[in-house]
Legacy VTK file of the C-alpha trace (Angstrom):
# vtk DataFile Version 3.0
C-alpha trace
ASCII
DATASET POLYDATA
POINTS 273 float
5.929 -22.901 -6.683
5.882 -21.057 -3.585
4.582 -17.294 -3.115
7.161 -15.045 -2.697
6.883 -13.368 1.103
5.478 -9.959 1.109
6.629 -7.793 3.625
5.019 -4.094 3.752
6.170 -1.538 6.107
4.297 0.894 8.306
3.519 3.246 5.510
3.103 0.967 2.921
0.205 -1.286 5.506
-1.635 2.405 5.884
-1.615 2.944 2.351
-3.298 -0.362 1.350
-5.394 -0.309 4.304
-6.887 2.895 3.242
-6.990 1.739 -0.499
-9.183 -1.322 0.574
-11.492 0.985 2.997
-11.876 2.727 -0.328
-12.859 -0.559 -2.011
-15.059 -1.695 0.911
-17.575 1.792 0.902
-18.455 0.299 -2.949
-18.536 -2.907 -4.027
-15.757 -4.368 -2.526
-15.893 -6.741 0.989
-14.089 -8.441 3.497
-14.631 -11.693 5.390
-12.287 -14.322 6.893
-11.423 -17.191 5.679
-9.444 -20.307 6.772
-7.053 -17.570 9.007
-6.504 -15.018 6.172
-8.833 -11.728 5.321
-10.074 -12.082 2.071
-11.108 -8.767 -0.222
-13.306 -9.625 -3.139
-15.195 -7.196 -5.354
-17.908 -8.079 -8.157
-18.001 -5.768 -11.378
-20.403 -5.602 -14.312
-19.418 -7.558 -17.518
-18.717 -3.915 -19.206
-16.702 -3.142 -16.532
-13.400 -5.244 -17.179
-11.084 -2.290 -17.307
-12.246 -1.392 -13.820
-11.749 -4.400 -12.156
-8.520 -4.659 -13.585
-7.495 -1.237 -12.644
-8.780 -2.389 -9.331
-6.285 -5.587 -9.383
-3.406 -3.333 -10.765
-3.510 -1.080 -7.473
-3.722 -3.740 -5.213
-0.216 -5.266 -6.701
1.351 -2.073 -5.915
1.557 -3.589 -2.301
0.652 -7.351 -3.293
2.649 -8.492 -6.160
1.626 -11.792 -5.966
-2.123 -10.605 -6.415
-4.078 -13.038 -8.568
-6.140 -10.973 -11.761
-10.006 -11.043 -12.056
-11.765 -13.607 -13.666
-14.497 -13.495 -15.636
-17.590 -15.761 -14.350
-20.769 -15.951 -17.396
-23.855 -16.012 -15.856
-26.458 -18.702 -17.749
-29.943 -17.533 -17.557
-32.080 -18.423 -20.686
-34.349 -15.397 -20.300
-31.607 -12.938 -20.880
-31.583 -12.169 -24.659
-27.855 -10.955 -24.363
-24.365 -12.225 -22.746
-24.188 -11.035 -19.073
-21.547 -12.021 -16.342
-19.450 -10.860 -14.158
-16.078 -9.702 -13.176
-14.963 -11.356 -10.305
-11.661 -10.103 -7.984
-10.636 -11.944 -5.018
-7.250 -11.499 -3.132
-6.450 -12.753 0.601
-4.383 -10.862 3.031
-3.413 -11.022 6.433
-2.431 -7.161 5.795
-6.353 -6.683 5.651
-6.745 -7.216 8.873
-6.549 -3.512 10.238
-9.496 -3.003 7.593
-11.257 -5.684 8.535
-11.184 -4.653 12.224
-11.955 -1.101 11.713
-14.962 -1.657 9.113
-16.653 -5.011 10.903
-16.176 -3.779 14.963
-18.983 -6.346 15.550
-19.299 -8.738 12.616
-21.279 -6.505 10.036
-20.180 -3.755 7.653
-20.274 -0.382 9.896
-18.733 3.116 9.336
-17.052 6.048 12.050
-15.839 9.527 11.459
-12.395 7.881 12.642
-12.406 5.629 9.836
-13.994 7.857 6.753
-11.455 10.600 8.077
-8.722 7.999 7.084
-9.295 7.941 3.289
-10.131 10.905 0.601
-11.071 11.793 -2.690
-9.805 8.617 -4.146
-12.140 6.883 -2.047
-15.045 8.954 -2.816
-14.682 8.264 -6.271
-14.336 4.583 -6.054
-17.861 4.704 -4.325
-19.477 6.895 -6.623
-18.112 4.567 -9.083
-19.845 1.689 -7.645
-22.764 3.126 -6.730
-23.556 6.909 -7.647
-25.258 7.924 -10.975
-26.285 11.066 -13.295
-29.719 11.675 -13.986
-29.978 13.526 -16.891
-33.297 15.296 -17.970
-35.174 16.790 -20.866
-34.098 20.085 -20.290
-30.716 20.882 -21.597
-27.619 20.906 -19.255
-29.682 19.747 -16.286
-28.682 16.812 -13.844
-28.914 15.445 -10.831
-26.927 12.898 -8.698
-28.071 9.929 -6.365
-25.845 7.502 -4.476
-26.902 4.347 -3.173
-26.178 4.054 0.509
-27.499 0.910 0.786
-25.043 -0.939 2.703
-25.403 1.496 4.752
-27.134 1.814 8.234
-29.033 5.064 8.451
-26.125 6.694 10.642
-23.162 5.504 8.475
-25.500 7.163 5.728
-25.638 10.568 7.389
-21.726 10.342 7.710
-20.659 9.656 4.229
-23.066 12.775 3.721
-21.433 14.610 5.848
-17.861 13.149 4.764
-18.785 13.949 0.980
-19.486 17.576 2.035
-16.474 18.442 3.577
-13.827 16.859 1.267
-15.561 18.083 -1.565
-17.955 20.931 -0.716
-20.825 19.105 -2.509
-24.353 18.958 -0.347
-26.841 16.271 -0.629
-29.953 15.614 1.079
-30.058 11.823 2.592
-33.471 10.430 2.148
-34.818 7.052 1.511
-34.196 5.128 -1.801
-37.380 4.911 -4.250
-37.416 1.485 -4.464
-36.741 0.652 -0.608
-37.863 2.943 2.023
-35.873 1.151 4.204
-32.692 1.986 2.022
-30.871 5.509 2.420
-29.765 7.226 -0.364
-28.301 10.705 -0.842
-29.355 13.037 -3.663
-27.311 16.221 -5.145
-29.114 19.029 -6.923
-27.168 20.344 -9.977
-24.888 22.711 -9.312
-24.070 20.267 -6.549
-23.702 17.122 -8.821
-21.616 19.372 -10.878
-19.218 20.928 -8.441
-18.278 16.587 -6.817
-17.942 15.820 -10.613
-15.127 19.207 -10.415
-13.624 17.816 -7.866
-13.326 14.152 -8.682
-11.988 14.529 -12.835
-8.842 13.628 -11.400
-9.433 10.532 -10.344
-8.753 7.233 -12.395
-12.412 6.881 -12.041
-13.504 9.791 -13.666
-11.420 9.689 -16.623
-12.165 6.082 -17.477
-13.971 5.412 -20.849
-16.199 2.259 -19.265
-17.182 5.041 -15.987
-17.816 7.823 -18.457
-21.876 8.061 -18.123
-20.695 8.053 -14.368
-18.898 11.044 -14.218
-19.745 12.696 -17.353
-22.507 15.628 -16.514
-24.639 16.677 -20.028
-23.093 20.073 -22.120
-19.525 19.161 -21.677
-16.989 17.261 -21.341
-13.681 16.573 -19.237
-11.548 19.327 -20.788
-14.708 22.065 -20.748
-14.827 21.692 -16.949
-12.878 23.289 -14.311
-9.780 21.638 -12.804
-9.816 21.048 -9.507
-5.887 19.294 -8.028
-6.054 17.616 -5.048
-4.249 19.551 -3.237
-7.629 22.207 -4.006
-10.118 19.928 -1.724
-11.008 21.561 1.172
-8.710 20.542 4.484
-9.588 17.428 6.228
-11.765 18.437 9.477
-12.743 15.768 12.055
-16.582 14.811 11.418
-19.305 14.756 14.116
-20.875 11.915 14.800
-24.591 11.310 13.651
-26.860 11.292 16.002
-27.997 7.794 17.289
-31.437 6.964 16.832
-31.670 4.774 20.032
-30.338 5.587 23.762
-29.488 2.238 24.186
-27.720 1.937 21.379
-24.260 1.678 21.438
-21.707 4.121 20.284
-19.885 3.430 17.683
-17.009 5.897 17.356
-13.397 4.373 17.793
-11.292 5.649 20.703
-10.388 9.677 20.206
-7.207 10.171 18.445
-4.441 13.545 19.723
-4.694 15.539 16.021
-5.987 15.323 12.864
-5.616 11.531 11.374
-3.400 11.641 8.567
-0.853 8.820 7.009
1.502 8.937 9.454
-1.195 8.277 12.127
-3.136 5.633 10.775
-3.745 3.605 13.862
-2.755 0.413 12.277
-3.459 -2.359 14.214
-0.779 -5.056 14.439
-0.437 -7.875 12.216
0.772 -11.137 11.259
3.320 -10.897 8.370
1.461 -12.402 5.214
3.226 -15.257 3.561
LINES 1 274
273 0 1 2 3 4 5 6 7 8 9 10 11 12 13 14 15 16 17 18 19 20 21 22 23 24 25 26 27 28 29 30 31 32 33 34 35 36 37 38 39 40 41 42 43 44 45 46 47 48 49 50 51 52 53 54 55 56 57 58 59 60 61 62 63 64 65 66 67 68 69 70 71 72 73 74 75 76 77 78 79 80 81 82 83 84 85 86 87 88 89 90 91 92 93 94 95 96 97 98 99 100 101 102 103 104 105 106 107 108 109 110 111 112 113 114 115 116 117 118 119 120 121 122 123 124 125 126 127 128 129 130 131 132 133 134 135 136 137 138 139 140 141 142 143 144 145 146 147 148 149 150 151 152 153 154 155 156 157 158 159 160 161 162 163 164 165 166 167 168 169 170 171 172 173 174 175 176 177 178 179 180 181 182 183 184 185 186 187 188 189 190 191 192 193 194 195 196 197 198 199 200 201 202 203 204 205 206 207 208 209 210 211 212 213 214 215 216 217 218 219 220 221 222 223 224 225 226 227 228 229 230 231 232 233 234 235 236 237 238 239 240 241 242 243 244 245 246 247 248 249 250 251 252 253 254 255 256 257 258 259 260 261 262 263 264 265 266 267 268 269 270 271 272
């Protein structure tokens, strides 16, 4: 049986675009295949009911949406079950996404594009890749975030990016397991105040994502509530400083204004079928 046509308008194609950039700073990724974008994004075993929240968002545009599957991986030296969660979805209303995230063929962040997407966003990536340390003393934590599918100036962005939706400061610095990996880490009170301002979020409230966003000596209702419209106004970022003359900018074209929805520069696209 046939797909039903989906046909999105402007609004609705800068809404999903900016809810797959979201997916795309974690775990999520684009590619093309056989002239169609294709999203797919790989979850832990324990994390079923975030994939599926995952799937459920992305039917708010694409109906037609196929659910994750779950893939068992076989590996005799594992003394328990482990797999994987696997969500996959094609698109030609990823294209804008695809354009603005792979300029050149690899994965690649701008102000212009982080400026596009918010808290949401931020939580979907700290989701996928952030943790809290917790330590022997009580009430004490830190944060880290893994950065690395990151280049080292994309890094310093999302730093910067993080900072000004949120108010949270990190240091970037390398990753203790790679040097060549950047990673940014929050102090408490810092790790406590992006936790603030993230409880909203799906994310954040989720019972599989709880040792996520959960710091030690309280829990969701103990902490203050931040609403969204609370984060602090969305400023255009500088651009990180490049680490090679020769190399390239990597900013898109200056927009007139702030970017917000209305402004999306969505690039045109084929209708999906």
């Amino acid at each position: 049986m046939p797909q039903r046509r989906v046909i999105l308008n402007s609004d609705e194609t800068a809404a999903l675009t900016r809810l797959v950039i979201g997916f795309c700073l974690g775990k999520g990724s684009l590619c093309l295949y056989s002239r169609s974008y294709v999203l797919q994004i790989s979850q832990p075993r324990l994390l079923g009911a975030y994939s599926r929240y995952q799937w459920d968002r992305l039917r708010q545009f694409l109906p037609s949406a196929l659910p994750p599957r779950y893939f068992r991986i076989e590996d005799p030296r594992l003394k328990s079950e482990s797999g994987q969660w696997r969500l996959r979805t094609s698109s030609l209303y990823f294209e804008t996404a695809h354009r603005l995230l792979y300029p050149q063929g690899d994965f690649s962040l701008t102000s212009a594009v982080l400026e596009l997407v918010g808290a949401e966003a931020i939580a979907n990536l700290w989701a996928d890749r952030g943790r809290i340390l917790r330590t022997r003393q009580a009430n004490f934590c830190t944060g880290q975030l893994n950065l690395s599918k990151c280049d080292w100036e994309s890094a310093e962005l999302v730093r910067q990016w993080i900072q000004t939706l949120t108010g949270a400061e990190s240091r970037l610095h390398h990753s203790p397991r790679k040097r060549e990996s950047p990673m940014l880490y929050f102090e408490h009170d810092n790790t406590l105040l992006l936790m603030q301002r993230l409880h909203r979020t799906w994310m954040a409230t989720a019972e599989c994502l709880s040792r996520k966003f959960q710091p030690p000596g309280g829990n969701g209702d103990e902490a203050e509530r931040f609403s969204a419209d609370m984060l602090l106004p969305r400023t255009a970022l500088p651009a990180a400083p490049a680490r090679r003359a020769s190399k390239p900018a990597r900013r898109l074209p200056p927009q007139p204004g702030v970017l917000t929805p209305p402004e999306l520069p969505i690039i045109p696209t084929h209708r999906s079928r």
